[in-house]
C-alpha positions as CSV (number, residue, x, y, z in Angstrom):
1,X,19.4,-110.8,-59.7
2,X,19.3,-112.6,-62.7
3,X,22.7,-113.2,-65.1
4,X,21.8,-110.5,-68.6
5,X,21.2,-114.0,-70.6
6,X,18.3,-115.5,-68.5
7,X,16.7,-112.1,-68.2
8,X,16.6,-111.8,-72.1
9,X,14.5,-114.9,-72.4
10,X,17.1,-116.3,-74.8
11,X,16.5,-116.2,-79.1
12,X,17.2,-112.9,-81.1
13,X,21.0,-111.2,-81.1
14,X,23.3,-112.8,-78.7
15,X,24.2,-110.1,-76.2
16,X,27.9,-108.6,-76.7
17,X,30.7,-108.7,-74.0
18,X,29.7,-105.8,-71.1
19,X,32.2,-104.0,-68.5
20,X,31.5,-104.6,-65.4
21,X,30.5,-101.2,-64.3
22,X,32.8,-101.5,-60.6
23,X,35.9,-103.0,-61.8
24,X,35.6,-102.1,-65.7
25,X,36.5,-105.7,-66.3
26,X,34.9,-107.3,-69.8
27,X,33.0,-110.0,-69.2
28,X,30.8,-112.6,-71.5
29,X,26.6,-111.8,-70.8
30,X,26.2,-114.8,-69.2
31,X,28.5,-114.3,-66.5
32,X,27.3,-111.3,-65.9
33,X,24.6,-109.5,-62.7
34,X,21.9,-107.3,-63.7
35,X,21.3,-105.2,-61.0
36,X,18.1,-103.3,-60.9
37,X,17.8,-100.4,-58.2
38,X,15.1,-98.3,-57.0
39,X,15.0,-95.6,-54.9
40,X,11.7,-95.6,-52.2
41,X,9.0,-93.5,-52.8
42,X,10.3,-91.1,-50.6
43,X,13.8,-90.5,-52.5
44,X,11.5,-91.0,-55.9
45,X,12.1,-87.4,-56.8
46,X,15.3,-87.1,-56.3
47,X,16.6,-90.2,-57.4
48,X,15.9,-92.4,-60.7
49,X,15.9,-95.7,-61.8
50,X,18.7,-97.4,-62.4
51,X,20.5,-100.6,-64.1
52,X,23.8,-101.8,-63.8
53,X,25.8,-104.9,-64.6
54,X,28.7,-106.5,-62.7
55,X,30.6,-109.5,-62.4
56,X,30.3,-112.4,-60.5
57,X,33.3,-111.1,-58.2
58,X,32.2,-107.5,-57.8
59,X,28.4,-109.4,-56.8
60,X,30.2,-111.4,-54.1
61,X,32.3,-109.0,-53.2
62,X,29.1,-106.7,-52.7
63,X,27.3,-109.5,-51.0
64,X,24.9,-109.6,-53.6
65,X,24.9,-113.2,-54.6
66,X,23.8,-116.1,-52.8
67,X,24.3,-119.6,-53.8
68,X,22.2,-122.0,-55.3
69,X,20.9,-124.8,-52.9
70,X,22.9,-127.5,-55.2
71,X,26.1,-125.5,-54.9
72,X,25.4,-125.4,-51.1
73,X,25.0,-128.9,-50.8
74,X,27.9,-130.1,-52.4
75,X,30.0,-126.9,-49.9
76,X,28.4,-129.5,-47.3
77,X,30.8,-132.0,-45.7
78,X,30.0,-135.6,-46.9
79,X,28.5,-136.6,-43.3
80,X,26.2,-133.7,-42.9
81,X,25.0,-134.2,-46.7
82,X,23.9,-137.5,-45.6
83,X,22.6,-136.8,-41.9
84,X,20.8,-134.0,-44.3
């Protein structure tokens, strides 16, 4: 998953304010996940493609967001990040 700014590549329009499409909150592009689904080839008939976009809340709350190594390291307590 990618926030909707860094999967734009940046330059042209700035991206408008989105609802999150589980809790119908408005949130800025750049806090917000694009989530891209597809469906295995053996549910490719039947089911499409799909994009959706949610806030950083509704991603945790789905368990769909992990945490970047720097934010996991300062998480750490001081001895372990220096036993590291």
């Amino acid at each position: 998953m990618k926030s909707v700014e860094r999967s734009r590549g940046g330059g042209g329009e700035p991206a408008r304010n989105r609802a999150c499409y589980r809790c119908d909150r408005t949130v800025a592009p750049s806090a917000l996940f694009r989530i891209e689904i597809a469906p295995p080839a053996s549910l490719a008939e039947k089911y499409a493609d799909a994009v959706r976009y949610c806030c950083e809340g509704c991603a945790a709350g789905m368990n769909l967001s992990d945490f970047s190594d720097r934010w996991e390291a300062a998480a750490r307590p001081r001895d372990e990040r220096s036993n590291g």
